[in-house]
TORKOL-4160 file (C-alpha; in steps of 0.2 Angstrom, whole numbers, padded with zeros to 4 digits, m for minus):
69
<pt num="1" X="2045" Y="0438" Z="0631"/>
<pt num="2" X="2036" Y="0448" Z="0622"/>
<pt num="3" X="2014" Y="0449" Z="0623"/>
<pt num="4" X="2003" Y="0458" Z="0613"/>
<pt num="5" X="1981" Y="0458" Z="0611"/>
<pt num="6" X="1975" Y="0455" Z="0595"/>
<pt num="7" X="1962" Y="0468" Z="0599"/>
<pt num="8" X="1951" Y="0460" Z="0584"/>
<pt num="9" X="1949" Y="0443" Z="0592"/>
<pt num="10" X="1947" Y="0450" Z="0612"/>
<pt num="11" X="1929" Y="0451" Z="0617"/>
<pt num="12" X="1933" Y="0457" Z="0635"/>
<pt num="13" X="1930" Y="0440" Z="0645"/>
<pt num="14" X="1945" Y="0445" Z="0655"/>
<pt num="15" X="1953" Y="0429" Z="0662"/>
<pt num="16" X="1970" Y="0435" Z="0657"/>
<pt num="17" X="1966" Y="0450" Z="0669"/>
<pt num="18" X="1962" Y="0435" Z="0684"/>
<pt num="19" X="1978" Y="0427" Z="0680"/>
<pt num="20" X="1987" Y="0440" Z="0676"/>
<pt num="21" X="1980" Y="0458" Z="0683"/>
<pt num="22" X="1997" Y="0466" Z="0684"/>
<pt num="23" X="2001" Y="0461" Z="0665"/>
<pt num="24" X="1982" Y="0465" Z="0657"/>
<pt num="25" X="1968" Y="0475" Z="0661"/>
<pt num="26" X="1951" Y="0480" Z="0651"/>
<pt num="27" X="1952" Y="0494" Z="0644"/>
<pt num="28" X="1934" Y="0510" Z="0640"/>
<pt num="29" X="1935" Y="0497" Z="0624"/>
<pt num="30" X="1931" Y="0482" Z="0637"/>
<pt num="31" X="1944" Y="0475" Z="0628"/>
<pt num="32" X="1961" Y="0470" Z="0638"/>
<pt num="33" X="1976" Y="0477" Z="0634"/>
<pt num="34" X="1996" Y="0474" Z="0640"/>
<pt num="35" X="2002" Y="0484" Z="0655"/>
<pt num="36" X="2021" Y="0476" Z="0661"/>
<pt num="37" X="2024" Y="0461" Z="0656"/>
<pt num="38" X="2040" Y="0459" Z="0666"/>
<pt num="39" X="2029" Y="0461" Z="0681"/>
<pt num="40" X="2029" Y="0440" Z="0679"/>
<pt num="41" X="2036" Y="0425" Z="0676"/>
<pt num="42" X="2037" Y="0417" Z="0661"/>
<pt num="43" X="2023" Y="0403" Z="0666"/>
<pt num="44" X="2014" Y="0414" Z="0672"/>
<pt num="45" X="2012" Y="0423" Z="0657"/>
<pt num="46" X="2009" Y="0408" Z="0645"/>
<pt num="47" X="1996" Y="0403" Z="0658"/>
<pt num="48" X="1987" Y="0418" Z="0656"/>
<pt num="49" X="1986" Y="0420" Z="0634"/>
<pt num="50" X="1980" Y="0400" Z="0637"/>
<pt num="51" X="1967" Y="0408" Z="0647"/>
<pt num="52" X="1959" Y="0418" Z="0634"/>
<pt num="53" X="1948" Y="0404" Z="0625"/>
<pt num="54" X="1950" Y="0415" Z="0609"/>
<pt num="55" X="1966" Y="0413" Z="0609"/>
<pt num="56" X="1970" Y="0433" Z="0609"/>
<pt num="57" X="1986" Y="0433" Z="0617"/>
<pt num="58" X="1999" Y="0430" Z="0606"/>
<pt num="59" X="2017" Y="0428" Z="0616"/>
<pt num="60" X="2033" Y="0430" Z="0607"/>
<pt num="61" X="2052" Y="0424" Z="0610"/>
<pt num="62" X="2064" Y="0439" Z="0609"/>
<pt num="63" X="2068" Y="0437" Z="0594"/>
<pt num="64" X="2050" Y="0440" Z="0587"/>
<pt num="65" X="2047" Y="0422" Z="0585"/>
<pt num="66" X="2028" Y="0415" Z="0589"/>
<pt num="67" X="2027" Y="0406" Z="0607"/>
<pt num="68" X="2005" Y="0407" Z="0607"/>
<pt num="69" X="1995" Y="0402" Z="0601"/>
């Protein structure tokens, strides 16, 4: 799966970083950013883009297809 930030949306409230702090971190920006998302499951990782109430995380198949939101 793939995960990216849409850095325009991300205001830095960090709960993907809670659920997640081996796939995000904040960056000097205060905004998160993607670090290793093999370092989870799958679940793990769609719990933590449904954490961001922006909806800022946006997960993707292999095949580039849109997961989230």
């Amino acid at each position: 799966m793939k995960v990216r930030v849409d850095r325009d949306l991300c205001t830095g409230m960090a709960y993907c970083v809670e659920v997640a702090p081996t796939v995000f971190e904040l960056d000097d920006e205060m905004e998160a950013r993607v670090l290793d998302p093999a370092s989870v499951d799958d679940d793990t990782l769609l719990e933590a883009a449904k954490s961001c109430p922006l909806e800022a995380i946006i997960l993707e198949d292999d095949q580039g297809r849109q997961i989230y939101p």
